[in-house]
BAVEXMI-110927 format. One record per residue: residue number from 1; residue in three letters; y, z, x of N, C-alpha, C, CB in turn. Coordinates in nm, 3 decimals, always signed. Glycine has a CB too. Example, Ala and Ser with C-alpha at 12.3 -4.5 7.8 and 13.67 -1.06 7.14 Angstrom:
<rs>
R   nr  rest      npy      npz      npx     capy     capz     capx      cpy      cpz      cpx     cbpy     cbpz     cbpx
R    1   ALA   -0.569   +0.780   +1.319   -0.450   +0.780   +1.230   -0.330   +0.780   +1.320   -0.447   +0.905   +1.131
R    2   SER   -0.225   +0.708   +1.285   -0.106   +0.714   +1.367   +0.003   +0.787   +1.290   -0.060   +0.572   +1.408
</rs>
This chain:
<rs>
R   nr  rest      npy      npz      npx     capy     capz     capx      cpy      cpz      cpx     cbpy     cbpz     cbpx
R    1   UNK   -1.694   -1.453   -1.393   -1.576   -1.435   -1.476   -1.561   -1.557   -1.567   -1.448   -1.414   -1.388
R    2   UNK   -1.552   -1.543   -1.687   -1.497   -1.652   -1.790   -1.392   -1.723   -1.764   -1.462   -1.603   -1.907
R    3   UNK   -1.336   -1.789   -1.846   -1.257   -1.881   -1.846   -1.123   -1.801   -1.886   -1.307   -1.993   -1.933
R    4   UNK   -1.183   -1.726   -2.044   -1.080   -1.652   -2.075   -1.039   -1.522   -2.020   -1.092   -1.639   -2.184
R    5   UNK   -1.120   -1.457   -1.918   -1.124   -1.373   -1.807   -1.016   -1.392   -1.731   -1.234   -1.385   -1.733
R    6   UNK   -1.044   -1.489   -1.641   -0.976   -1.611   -1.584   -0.815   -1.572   -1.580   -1.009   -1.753   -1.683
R    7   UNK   -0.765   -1.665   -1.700   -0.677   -1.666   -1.773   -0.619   -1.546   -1.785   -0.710   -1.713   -1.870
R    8   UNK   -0.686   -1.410   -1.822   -0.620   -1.295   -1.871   -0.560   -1.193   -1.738   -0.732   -1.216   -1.969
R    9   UNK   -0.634   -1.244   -1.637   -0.632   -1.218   -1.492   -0.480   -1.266   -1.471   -0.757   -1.306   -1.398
R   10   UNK   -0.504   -1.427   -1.478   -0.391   -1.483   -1.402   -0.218   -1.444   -1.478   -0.427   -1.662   -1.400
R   11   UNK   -0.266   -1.381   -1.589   -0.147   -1.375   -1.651   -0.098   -1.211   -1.585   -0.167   -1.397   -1.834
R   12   UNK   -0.170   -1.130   -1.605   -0.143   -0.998   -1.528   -0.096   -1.038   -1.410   -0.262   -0.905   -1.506
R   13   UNK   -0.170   -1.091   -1.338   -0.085   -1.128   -1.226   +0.040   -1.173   -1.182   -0.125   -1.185   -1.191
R   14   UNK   +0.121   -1.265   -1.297   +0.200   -1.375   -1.338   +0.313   -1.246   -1.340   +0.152   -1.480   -1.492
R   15   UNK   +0.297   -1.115   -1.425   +0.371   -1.047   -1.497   +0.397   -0.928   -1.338   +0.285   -0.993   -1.664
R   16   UNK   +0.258   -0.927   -1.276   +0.313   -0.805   -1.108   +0.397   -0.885   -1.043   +0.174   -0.754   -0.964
R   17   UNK   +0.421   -1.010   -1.048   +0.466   -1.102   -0.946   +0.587   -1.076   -1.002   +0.412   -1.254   -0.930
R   18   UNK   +0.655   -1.100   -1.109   +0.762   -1.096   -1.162   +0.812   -0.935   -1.183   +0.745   -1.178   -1.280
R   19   UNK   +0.794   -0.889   -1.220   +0.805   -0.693   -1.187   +0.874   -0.706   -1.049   +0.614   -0.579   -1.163
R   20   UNK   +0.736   -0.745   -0.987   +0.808   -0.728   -0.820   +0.933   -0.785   -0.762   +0.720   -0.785   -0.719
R   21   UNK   +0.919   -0.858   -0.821   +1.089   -0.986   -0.758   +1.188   -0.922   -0.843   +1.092   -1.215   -0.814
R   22   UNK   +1.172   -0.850   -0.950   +1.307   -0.802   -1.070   +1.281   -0.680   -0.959   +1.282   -0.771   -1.302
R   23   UNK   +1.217   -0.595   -0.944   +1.249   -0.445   -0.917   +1.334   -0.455   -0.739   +1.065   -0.335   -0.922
R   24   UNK   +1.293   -0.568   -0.699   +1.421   -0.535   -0.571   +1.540   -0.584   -0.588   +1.395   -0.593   -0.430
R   25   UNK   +1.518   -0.612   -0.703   +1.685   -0.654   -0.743   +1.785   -0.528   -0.837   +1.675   -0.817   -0.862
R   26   UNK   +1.725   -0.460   -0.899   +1.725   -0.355   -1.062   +1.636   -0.253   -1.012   +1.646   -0.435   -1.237
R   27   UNK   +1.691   -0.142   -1.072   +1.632   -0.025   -1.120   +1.516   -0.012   -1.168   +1.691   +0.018   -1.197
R   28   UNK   +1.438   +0.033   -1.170   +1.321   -0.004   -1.286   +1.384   +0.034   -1.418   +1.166   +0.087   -1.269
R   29   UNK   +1.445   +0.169   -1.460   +1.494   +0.199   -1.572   +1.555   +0.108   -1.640   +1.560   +0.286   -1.563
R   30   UNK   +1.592   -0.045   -1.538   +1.701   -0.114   -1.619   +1.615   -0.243   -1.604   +1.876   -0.113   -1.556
R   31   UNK   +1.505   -0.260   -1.594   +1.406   -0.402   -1.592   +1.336   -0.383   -1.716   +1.287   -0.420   -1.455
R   32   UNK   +1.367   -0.489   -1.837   +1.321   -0.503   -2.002   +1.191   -0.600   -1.969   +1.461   -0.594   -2.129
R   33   UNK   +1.125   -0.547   -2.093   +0.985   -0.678   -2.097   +1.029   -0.734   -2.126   +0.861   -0.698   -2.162
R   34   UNK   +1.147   -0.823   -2.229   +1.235   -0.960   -2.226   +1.198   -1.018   -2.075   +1.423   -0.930   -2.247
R   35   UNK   +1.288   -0.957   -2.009   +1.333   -0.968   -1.811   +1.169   -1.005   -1.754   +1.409   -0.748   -1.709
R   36   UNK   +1.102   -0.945   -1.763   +0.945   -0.986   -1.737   +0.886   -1.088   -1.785   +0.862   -0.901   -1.774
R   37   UNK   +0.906   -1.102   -1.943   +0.820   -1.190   -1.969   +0.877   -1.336   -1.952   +0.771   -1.160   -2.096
R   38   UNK   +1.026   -1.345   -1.949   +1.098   -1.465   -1.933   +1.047   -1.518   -1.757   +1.284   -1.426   -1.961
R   39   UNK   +1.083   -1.448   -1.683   +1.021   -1.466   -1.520   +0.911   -1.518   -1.516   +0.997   -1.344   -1.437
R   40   UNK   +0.772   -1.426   -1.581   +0.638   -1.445   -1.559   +0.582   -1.590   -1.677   +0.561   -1.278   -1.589
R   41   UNK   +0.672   -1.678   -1.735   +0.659   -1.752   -1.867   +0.576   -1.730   -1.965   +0.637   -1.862   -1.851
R   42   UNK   +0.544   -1.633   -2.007   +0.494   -1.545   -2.090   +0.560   -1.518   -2.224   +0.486   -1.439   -2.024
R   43   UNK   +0.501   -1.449   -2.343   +0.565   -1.407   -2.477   +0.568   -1.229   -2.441   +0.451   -1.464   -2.639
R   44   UNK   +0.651   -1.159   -2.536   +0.660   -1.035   -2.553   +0.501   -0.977   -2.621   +0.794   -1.017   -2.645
R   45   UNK   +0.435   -1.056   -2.694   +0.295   -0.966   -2.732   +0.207   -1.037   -2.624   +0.223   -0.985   -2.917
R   46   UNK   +0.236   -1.126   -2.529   +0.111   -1.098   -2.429   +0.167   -0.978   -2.371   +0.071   -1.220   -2.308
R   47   UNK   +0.280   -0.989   -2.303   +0.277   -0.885   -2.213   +0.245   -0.743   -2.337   +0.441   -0.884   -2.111
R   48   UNK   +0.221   -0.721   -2.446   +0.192   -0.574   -2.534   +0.051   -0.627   -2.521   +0.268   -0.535   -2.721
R   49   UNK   -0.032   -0.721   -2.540   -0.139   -0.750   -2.524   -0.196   -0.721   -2.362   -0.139   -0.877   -2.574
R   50   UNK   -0.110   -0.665   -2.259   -0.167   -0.663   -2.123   -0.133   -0.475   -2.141   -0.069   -0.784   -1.972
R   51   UNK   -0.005   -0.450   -2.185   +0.056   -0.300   -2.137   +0.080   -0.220   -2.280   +0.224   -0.314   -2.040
R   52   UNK   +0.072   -0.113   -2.275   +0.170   -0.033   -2.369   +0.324   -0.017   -2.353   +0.126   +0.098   -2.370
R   53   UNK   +0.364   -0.030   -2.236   +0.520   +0.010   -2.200   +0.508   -0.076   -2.014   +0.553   +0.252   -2.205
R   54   UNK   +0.625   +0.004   -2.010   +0.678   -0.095   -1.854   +0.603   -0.004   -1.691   +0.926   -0.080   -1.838
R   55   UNK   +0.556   +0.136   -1.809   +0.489   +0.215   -1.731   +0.413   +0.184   -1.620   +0.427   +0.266   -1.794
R   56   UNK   +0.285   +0.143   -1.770   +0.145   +0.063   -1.792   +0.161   -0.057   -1.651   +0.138   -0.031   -1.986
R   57   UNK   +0.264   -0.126   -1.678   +0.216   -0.240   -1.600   +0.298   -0.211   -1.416   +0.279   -0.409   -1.701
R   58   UNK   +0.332   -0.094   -1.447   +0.389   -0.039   -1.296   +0.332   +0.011   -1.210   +0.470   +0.043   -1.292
R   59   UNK   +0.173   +0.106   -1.269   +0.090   +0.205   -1.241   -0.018   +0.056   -1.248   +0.081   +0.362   -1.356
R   60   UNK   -0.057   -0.068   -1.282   -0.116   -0.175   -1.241   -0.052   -0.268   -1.105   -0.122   -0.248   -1.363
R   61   UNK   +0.024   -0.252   -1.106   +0.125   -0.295   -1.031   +0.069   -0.242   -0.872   +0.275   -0.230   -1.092
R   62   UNK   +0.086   -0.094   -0.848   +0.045   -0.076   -0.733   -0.117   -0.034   -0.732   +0.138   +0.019   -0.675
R   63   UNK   -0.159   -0.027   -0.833   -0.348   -0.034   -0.811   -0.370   -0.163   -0.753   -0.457   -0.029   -0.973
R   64   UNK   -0.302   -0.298   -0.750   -0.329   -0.406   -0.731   -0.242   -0.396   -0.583   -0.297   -0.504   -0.853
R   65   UNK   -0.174   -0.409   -0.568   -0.140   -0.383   -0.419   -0.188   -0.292   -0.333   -0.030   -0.359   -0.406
R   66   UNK   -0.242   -0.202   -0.388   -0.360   -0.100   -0.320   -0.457   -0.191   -0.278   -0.435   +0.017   -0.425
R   67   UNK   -0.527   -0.239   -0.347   -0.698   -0.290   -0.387   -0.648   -0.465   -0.274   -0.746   -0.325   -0.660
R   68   UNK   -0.546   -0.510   -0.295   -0.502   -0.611   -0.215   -0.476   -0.563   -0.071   -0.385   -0.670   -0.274
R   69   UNK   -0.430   -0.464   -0.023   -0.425   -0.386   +0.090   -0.538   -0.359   +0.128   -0.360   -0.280   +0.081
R   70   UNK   -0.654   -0.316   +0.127   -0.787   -0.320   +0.151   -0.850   -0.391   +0.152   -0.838   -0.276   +0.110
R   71   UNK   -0.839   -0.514   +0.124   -0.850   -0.658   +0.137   -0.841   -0.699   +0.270   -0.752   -0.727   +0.061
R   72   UNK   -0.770   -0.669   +0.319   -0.686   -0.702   +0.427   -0.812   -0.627   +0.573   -0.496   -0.611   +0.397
R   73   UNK   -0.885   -0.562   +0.569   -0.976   -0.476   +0.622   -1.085   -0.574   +0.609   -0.991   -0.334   +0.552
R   74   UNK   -1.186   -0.579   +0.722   -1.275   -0.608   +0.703   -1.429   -0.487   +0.645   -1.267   -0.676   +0.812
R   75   UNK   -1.338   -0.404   +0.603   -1.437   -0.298   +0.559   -1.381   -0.258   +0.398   -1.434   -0.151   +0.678
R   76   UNK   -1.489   -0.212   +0.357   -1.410   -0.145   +0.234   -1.411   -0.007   +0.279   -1.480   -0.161   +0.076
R   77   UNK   -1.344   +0.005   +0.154   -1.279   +0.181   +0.142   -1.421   +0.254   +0.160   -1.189   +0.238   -0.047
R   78   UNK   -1.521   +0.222   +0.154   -1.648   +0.294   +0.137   -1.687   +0.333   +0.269   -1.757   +0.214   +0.068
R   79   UNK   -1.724   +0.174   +0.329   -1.749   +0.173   +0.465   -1.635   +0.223   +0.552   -1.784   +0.043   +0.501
R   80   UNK   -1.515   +0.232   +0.528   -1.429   +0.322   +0.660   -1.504   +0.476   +0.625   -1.201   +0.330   +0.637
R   81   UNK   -1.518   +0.522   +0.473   -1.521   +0.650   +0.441   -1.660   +0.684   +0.548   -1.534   +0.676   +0.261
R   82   UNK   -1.777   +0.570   +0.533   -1.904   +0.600   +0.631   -1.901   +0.645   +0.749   -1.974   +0.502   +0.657
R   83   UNK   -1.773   +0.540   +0.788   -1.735   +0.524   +0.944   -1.701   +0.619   +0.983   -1.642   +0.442   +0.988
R   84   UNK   -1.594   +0.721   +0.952   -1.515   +0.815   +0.962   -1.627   +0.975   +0.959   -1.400   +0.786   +0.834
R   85   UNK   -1.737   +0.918   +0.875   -1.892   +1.029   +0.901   -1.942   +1.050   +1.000   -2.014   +1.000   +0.850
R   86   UNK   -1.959   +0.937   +1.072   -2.087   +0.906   +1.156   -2.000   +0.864   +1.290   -2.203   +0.768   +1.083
R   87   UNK   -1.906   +0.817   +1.297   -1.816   +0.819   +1.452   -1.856   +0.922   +1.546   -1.651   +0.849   +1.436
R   88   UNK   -1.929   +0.890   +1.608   -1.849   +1.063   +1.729   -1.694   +1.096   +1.734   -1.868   +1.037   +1.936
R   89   UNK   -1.689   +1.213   +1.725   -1.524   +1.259   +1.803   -1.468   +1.215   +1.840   -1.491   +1.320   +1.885
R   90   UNK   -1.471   +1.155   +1.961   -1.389   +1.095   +2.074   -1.324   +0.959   +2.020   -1.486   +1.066   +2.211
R   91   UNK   -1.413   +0.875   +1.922   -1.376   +0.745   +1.907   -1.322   +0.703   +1.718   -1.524   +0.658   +1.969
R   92   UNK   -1.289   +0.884   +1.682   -1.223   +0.899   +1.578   -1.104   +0.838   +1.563   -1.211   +1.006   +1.562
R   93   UNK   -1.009   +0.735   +1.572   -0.897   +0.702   +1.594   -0.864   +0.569   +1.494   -0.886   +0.686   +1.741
R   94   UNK   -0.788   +0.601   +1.393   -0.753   +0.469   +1.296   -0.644   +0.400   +1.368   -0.698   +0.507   +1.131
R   95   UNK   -0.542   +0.453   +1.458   -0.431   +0.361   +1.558   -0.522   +0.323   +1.681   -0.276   +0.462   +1.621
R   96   UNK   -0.619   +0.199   +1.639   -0.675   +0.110   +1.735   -0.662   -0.075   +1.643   -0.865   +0.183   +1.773
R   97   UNK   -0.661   -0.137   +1.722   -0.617   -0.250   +1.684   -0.694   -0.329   +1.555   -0.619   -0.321   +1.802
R   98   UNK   -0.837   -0.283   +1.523   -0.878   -0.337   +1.442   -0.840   -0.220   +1.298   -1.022   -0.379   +1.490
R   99   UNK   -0.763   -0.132   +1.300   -0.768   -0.118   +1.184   -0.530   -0.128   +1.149   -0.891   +0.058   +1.156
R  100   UNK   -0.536   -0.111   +1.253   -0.359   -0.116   +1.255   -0.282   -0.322   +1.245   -0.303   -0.018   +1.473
R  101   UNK   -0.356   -0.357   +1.293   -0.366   -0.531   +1.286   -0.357   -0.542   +1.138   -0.525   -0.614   +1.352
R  102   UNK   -0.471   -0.503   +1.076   -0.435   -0.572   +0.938   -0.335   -0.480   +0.853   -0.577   -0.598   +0.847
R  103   UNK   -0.351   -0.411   +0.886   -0.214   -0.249   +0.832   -0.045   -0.363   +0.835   -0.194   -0.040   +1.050
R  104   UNK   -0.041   -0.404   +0.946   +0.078   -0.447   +0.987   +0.102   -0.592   +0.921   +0.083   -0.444   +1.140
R  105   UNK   -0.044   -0.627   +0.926   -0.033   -0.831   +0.865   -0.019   -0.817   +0.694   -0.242   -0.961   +0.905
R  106   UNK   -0.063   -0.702   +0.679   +0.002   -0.687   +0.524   +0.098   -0.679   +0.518   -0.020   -0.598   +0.444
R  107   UNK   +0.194   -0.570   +0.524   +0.287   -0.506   +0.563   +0.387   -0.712   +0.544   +0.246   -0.391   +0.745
R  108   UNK   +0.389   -0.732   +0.679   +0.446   -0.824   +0.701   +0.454   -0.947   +0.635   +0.422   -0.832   +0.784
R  109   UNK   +0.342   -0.967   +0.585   +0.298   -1.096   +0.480   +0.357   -1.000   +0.307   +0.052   -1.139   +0.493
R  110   UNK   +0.390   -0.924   +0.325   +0.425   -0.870   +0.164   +0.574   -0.769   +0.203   +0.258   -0.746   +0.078
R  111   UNK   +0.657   -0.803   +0.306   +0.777   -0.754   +0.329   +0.864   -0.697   +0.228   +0.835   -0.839   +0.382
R  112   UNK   +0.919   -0.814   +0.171   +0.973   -0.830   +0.037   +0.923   -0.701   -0.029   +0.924   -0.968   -0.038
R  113   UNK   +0.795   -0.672   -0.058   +0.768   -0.536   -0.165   +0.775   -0.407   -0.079   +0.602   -0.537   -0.246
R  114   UNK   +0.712   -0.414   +0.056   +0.751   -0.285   +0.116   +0.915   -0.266   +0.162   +0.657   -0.268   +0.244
R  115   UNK   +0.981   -0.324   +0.111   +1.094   -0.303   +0.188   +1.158   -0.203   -0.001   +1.192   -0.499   +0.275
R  116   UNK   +1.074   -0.260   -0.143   +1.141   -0.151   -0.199   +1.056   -0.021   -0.232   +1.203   -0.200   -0.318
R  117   UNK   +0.909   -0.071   -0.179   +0.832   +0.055   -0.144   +0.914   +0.171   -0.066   +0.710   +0.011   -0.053
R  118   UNK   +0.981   +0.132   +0.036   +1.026   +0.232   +0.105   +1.167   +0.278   +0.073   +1.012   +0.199   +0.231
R  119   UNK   +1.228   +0.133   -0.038   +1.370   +0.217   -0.108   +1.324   +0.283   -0.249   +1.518   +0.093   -0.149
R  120   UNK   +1.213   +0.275   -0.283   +1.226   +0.362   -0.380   +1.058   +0.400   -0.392   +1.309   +0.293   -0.517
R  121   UNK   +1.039   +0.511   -0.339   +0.909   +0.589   -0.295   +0.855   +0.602   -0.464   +0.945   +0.767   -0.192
R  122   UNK   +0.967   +0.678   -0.521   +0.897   +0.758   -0.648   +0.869   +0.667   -0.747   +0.985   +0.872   -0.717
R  123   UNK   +0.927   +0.568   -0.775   +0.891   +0.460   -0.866   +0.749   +0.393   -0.824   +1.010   +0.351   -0.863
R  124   UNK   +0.742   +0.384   -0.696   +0.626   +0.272   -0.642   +0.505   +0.338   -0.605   +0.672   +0.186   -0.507
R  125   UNK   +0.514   +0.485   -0.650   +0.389   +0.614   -0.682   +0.342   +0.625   -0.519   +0.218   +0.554   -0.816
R  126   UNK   +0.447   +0.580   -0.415   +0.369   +0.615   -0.285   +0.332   +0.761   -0.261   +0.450   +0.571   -0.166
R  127   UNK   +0.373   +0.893   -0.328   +0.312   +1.008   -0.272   +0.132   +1.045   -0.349   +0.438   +1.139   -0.305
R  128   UNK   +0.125   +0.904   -0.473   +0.039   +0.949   -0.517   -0.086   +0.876   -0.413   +0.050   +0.931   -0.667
R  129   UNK   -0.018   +0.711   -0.392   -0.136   +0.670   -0.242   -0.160   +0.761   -0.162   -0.091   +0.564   -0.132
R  130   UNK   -0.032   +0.813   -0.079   -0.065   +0.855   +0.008   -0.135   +0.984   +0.037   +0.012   +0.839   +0.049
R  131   UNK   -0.111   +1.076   -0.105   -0.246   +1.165   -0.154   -0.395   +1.097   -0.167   -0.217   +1.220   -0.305
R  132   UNK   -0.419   +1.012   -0.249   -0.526   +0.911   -0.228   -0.540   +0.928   -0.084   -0.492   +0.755   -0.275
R  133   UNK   -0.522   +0.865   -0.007   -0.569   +0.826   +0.144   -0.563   +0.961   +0.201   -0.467   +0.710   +0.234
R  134   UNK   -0.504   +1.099   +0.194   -0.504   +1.212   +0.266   -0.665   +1.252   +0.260   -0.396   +1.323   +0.206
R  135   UNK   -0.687   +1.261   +0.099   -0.806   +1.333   +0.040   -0.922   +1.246   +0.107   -0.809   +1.333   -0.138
R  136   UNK   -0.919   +1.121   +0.112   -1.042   +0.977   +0.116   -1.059   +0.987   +0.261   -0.982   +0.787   +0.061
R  137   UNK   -0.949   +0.990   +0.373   -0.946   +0.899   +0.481   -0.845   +1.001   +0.561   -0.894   +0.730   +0.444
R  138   UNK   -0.781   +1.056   +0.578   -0.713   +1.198   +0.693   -0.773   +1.264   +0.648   -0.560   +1.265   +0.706
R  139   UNK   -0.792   +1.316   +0.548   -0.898   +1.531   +0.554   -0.990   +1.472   +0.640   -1.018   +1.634   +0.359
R  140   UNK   -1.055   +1.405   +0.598   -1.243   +1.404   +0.656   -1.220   +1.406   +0.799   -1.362   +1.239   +0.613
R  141   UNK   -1.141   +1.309   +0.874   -1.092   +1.295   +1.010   -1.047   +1.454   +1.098   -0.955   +1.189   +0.990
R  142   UNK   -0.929   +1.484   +0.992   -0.896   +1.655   +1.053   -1.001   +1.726   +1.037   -0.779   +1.748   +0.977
R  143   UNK   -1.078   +1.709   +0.988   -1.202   +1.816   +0.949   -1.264   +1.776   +1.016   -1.271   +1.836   +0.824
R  144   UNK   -1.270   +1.690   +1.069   -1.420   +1.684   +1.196   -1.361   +1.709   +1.350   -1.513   +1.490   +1.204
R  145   UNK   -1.195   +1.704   +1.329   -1.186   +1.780   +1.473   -1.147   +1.882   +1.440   -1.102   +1.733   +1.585
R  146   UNK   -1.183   +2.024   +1.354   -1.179   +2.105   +1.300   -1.059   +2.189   +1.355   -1.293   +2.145   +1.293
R  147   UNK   -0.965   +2.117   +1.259   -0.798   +2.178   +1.221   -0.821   +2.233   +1.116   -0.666   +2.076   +1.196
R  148   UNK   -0.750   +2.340   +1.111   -0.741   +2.450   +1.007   -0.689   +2.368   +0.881   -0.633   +2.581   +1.055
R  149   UNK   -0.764   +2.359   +0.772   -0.709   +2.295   +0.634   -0.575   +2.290   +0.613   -0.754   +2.361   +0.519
R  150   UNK   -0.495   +2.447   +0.662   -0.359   +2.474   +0.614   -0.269   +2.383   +0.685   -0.315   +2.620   +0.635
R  151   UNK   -0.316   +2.384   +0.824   -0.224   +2.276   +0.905   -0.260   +2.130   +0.895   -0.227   +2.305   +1.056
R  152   UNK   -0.358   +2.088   +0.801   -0.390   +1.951   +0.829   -0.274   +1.902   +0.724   -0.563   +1.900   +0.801
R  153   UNK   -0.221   +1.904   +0.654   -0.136   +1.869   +0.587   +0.037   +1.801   +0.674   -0.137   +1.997   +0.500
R  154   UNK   +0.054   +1.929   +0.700   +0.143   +1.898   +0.751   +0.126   +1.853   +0.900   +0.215   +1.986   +0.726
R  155   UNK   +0.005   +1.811   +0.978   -0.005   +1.721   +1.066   +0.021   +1.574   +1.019   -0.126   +1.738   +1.119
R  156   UNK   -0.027   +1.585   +0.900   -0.047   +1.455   +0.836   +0.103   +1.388   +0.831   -0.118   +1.475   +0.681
R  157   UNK   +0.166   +1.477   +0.845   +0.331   +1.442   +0.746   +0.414   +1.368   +0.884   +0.450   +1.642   +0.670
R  158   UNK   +0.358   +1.442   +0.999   +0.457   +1.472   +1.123   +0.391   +1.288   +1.153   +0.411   +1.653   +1.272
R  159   UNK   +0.271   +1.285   +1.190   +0.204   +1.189   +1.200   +0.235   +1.058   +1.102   +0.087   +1.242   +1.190
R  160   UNK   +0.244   +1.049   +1.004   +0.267   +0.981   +0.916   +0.427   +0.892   +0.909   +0.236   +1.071   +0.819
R  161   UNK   +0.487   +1.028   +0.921   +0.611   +0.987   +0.912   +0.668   +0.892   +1.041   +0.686   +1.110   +0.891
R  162   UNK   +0.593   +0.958   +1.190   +0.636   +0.877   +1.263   +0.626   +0.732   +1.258   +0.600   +0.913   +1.347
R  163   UNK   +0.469   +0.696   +1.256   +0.459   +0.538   +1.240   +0.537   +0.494   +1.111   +0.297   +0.487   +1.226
R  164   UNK   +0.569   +0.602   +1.013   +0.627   +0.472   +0.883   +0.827   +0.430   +0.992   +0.666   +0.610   +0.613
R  165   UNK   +0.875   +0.552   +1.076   +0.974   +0.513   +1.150   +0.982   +0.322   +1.177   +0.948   +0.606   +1.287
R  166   UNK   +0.865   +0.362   +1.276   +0.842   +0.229   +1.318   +0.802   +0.099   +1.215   +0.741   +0.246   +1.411
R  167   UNK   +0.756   +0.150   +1.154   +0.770   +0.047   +1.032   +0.867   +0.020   +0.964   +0.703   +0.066   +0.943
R  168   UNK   +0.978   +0.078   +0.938   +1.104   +0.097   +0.851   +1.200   +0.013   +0.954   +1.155   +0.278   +0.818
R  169   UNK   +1.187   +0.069   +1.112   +1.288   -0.006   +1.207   +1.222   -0.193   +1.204   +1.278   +0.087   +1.401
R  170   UNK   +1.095   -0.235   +1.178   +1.048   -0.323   +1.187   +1.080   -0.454   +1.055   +0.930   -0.268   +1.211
R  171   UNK   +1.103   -0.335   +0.948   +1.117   -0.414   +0.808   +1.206   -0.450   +0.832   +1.118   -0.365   +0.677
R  172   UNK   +1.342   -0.393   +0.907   +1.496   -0.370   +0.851   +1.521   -0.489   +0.967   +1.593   -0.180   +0.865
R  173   UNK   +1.420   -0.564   +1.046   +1.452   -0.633   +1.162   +1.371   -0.791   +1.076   +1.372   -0.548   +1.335
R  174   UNK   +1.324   -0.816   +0.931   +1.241   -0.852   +0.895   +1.121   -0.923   +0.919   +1.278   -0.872   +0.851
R  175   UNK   +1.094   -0.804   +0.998   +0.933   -0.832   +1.061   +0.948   -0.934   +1.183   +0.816   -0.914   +0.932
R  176   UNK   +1.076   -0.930   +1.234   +1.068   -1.047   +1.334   +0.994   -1.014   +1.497   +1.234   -1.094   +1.355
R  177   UNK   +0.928   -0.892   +1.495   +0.852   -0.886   +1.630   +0.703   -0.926   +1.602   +0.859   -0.732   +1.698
R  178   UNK   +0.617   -0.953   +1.681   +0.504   -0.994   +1.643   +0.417   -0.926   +1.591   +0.458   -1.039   +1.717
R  179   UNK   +0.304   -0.912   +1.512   +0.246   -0.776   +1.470   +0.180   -0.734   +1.559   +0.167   -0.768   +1.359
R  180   UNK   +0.145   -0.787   +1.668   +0.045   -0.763   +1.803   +0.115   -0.607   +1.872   +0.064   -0.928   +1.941
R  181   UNK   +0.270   -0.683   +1.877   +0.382   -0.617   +1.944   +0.413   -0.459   +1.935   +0.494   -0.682   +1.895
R  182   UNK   +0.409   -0.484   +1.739   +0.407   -0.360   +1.725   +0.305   -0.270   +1.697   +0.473   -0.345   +1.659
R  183   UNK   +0.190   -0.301   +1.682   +0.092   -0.245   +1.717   +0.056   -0.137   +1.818   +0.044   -0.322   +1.732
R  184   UNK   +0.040   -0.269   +1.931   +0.042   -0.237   +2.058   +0.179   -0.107   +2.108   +0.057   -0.390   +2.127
R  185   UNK   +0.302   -0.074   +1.993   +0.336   +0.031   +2.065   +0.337   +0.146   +1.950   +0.474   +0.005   +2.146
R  186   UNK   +0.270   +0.118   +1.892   +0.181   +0.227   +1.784   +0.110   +0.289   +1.789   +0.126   +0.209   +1.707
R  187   UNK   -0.029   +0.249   +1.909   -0.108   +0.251   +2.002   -0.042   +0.335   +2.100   -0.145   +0.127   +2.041
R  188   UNK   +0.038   +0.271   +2.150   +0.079   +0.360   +2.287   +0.132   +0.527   +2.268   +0.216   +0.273   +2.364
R  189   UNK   +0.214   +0.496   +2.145   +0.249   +0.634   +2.114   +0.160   +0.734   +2.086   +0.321   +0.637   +2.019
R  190   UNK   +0.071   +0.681   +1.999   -0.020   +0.761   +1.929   -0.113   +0.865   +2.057   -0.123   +0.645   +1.832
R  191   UNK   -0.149   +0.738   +2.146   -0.294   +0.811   +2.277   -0.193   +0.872   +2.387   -0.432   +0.650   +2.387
R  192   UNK   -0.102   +0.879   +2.385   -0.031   +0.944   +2.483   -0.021   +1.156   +2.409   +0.154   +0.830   +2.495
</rs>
């Protein structure tokens, strides 16, 4: 990467960081690129030089907290997709500690944003992740313990929704149990 690479990087970055700290405070409808670019110390034509609108840099916003969330894995998105091929049956299970550990140390190390991830779903495009991850990483799983397509969906939801419970009771406590802790009864629920 260049210098001026570099640079063009750190400023995008400069501008998610600041998005993020205005949007748990404001609406998005009511957060101006003024409001951004003053936060991130920036001019109004970098930030037109990074975005077209407040859209642009909202829909970057969580590609980068995506791609930073997978980070967090010692696998990429590729290699779980392998993993999830070639597993036997039995040892199909993403609620085991090496993949729920870093699920949670994100989570916890980036509180602050999931806490308006979860107050405001539709702004922060979570049904479009969590489509992402149905299609990538749950179908392939329901399909190899061959659940009927129609019901894998809404397994997904029943399933889904429970652990985000426990995550929502965990935020609202701000993350003050250990991530081991809650893991470990994420785990328990799940194999029972």
């Amino acid at each position: 990467m260049t210098k001026a690479e570099s640079k063009y990087f750190n400023t995008a970055e400069k501008m998610d960081a600041a998005f993020l700290s205005l949007i748990e405070k404001k609406d998005f409808e009511y957060i101006t690129v003024t409001e951004i670019c003053k936060k991130a110390g920036v001019n109004r034509s970098t930030f037109y030089l990074h975005y077209e609108n407040m859209g642009d840099l909202l829909s970057e916003c969580v590609e980068n907290m995506n791609r930073k969330f997978f980070e967090y894995f010692n696998k990429s998105l590729s290699d779980i997709k392998l993993e999830i091929s070639l597993l036997p049956a039995d040892r199909l299970f993403l609620i085991t500690p090496e993949y729920i550990i870093p699920y949670l140390t994100y989570i916890s190390e980036h509180r602050s944003v999931f806490k308006v991830v979860l107050a405001k779903p539709e702004i922060m495009q979570t049904e479009k992740t969590y489509s992402a991850l149905f299609s990538e990483i749950f179908n392939p799983i329901l399909k190899r313990y061959n659940i009927p397509e129609k019901d894998r969906i809404y397994m997904m939801d029943f399933y889904i929704e429970g652990l985000m419970g426990i995550i929502k009771r965990w935020l609202k406590s701000d993350c003050s149990e250990p991530v081991e802790d809650i893991a470990r009864i994420m785990i328990n629920i799940v194999r029972r």
